[in-house]
C-alpha positions as CSV (number, residue, x, y, z in Angstrom):
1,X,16.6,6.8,-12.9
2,X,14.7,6.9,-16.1
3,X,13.3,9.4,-18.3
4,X,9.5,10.5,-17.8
5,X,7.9,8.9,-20.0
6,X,5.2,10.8,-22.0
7,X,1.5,10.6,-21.9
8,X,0.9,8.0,-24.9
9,X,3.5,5.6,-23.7
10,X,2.1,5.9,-19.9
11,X,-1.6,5.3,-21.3
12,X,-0.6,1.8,-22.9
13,X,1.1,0.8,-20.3
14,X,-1.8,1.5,-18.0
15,X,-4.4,0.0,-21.2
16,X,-2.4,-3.4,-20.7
17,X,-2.5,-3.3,-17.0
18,X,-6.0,-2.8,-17.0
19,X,-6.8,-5.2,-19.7
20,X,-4.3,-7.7,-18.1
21,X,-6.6,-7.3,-14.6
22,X,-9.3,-4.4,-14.7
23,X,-10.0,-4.6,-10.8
24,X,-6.9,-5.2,-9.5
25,X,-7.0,-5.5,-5.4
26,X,-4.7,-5.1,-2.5
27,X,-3.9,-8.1,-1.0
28,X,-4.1,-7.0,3.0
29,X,-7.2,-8.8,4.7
30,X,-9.9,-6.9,6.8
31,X,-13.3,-6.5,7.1
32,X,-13.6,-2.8,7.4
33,X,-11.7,0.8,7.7
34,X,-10.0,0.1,10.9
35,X,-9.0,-3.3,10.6
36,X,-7.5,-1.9,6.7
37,X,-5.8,0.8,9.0
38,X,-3.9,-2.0,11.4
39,X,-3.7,-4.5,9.0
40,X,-1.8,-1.6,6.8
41,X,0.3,-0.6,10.0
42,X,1.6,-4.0,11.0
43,X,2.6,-4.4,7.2
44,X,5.5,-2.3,7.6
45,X,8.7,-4.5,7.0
46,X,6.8,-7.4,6.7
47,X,5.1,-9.2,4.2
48,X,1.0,-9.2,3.6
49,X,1.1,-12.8,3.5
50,X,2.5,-12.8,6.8
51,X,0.3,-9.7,8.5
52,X,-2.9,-12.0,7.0
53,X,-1.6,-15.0,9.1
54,X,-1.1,-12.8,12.3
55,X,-4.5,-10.7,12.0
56,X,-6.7,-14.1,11.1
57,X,-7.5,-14.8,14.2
58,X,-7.0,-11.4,15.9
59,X,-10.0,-9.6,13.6
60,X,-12.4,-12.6,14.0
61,X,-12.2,-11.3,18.0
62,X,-11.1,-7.6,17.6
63,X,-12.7,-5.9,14.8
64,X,-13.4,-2.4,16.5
65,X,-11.2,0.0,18.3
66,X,-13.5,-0.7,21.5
67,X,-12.7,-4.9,20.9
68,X,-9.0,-4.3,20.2
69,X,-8.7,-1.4,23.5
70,X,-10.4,-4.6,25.3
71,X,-8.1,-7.0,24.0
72,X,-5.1,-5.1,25.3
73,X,-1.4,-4.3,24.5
74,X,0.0,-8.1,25.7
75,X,-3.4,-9.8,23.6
76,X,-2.8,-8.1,20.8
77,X,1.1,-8.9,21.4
78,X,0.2,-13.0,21.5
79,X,-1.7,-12.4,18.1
80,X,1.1,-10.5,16.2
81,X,4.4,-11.6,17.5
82,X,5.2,-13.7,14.4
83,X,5.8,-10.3,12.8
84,X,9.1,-8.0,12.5
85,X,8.5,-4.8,15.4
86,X,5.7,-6.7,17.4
87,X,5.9,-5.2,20.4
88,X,6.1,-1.3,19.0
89,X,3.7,-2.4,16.6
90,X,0.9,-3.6,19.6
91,X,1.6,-0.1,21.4
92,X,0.6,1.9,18.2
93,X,-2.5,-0.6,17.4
94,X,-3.9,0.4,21.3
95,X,-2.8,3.8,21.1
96,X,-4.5,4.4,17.5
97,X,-7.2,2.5,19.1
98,X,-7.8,4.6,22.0
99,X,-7.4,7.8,20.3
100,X,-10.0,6.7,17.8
101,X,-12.1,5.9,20.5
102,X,-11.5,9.5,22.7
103,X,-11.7,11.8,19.4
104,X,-13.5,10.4,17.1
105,X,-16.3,8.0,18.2
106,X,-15.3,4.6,16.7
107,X,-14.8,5.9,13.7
108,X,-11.6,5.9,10.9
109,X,-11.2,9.8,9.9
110,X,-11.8,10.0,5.9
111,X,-8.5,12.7,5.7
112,X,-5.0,12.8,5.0
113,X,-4.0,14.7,8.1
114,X,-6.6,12.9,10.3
115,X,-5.2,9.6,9.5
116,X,-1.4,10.7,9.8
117,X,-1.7,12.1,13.6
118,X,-2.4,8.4,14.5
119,X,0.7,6.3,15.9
120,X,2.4,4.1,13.7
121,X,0.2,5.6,10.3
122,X,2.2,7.5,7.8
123,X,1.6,9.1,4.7
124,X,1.6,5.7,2.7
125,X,-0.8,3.4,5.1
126,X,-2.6,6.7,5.1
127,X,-2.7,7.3,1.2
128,X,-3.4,3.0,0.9
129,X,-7.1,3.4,3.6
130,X,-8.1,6.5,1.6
131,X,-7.9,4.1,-2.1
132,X,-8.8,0.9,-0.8
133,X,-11.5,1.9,1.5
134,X,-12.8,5.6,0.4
135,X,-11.7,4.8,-3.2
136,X,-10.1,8.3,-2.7
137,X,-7.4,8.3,-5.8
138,X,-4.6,8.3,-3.3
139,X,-1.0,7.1,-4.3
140,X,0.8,4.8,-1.6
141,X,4.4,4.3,-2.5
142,X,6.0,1.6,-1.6
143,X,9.3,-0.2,-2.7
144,X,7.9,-1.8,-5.6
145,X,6.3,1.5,-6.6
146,X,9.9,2.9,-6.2
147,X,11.7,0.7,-8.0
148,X,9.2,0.2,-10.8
149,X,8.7,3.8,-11.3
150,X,12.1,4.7,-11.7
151,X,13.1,2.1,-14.0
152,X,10.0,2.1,-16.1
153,X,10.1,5.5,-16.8
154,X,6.8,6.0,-15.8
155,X,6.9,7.8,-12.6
156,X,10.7,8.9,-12.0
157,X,11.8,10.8,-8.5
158,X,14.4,11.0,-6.1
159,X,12.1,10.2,-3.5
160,X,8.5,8.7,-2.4
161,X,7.1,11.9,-2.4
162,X,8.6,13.0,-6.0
163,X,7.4,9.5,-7.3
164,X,3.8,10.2,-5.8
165,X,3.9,13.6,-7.2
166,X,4.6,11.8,-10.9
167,X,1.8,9.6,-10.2
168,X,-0.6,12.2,-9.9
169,X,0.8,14.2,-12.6
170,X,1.7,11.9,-15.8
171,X,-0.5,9.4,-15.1
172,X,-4.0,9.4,-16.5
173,X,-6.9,10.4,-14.6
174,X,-9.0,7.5,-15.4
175,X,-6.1,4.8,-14.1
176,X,-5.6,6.5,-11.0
177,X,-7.7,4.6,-8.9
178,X,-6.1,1.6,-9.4
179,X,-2.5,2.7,-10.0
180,X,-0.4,2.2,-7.4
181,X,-2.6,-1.6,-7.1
182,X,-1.2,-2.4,-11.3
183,X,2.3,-1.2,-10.2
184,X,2.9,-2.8,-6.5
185,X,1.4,-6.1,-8.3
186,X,3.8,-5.6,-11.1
187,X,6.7,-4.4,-8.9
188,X,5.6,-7.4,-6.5
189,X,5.3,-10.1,-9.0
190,X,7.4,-9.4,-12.2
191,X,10.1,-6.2,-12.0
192,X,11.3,-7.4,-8.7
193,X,14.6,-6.2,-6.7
194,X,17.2,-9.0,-8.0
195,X,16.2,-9.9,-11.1
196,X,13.3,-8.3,-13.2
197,X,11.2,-11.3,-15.2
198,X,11.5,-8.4,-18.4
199,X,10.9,-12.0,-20.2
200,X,7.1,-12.2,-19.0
201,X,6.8,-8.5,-18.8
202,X,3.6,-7.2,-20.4
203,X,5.0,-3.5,-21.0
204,X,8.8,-4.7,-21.8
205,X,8.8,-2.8,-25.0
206,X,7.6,0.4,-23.8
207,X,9.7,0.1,-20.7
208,X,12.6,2.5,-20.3
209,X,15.2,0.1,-18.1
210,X,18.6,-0.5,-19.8
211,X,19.4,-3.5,-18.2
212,X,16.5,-5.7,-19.2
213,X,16.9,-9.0,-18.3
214,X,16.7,-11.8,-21.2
């Protein structure tokens, strides 16, 4: 784990992000805050490329909690088995479903708490509706967050909910809407797992990690 970096060093980092791409987007298809909600749900141990290949076809016909209840446990099944946990996956989309349906009328809840009592939606796929949809400053962390974090220096913790807490804490106020996008892009695309690209890396010189890669 890396040192905290300090406030000058985290706002050029976040000054090239943003310079580099100043609207950066999540990658997850859907057309509105309860396909984001499944779409965000399936992508658990799966890729987005692969959740946007399954829910294609399955939002053109099930867009609403009322469509995908319709739809039913073995539809949504036939839509979704390409991905990892497709059947425990299908029972949360038509339990979520019905429960939005029973307690609150169609309709995504716009909290924390609300959105975490729904099966199969925890604090990240929570934290990631509340950014992309109410542009709510949330902080989903993911691997790549994890990783990047702790090597960069420039949200260190033991765990997701220390590195969140760093998020909201040492990074500036005006990046934090599009923070955790720059860094799961970055985490995603340049410091991966295996082998970190440090050679294309826009912030390799403010970057705490000792092992850079040449």
């Amino acid at each position: 784990m890396a040192k905290q970096l300090d406030y000058h060093t985290i706002r050029e980092i976040f000054e090239r992000f943003h310079a580099s791409e100043p609207e950066p987007k999540g990658e997850l298809d859907h057309v509105n805050a309860f396909t984001l909600v499944v779409a965000v749900a399936l992508s658990a141990q799966a890729t987005d490329a692969g959740v946007n290949k399954a829910t294609a076809k399955l939002f053109q016909i099930a867009d609403t909690p009322e469509k995908m209840l319709a739809l039913g446990e073995e539809g949504v099944i036939e839509h979704i088995k390409t991905i990892g946990l497709f059947r425990n996956k299908a029972r949360n989309v038509i339990k979520l479903s019905r429960i939005l349906v029973e307690e609150y009328e169609g309709e995504v809840p716009c909290s924390r708490a609300a959105l975490q009592s729904l099966p199969g939606v925890g604090r990240k796929t929570a934290n990631v509706v509340l950014n992309m949809w109410w542009h709510y400053p949330a902080q989903a962390v993911d691997t790549h967050i994890f990783r990047f974090g702790n090597r960069s220096g420039v949200c260190p913790g033991k765990d997701v909910v220390a590195v969140e807490r760093a998020i909201e804490d040492n990074i500036p106020v005006d990046f934090q809407q599009h923070a955790h996008h720059w860094m799961i892009l970055h985490g995603r695309y340049t410091c991966v797992a295996r082998k970190p690209k440090c050679n294309a890396c826009l912030i390799r010189d403010l970057c705490e990690f000792e092992d850079k890669t040449p």
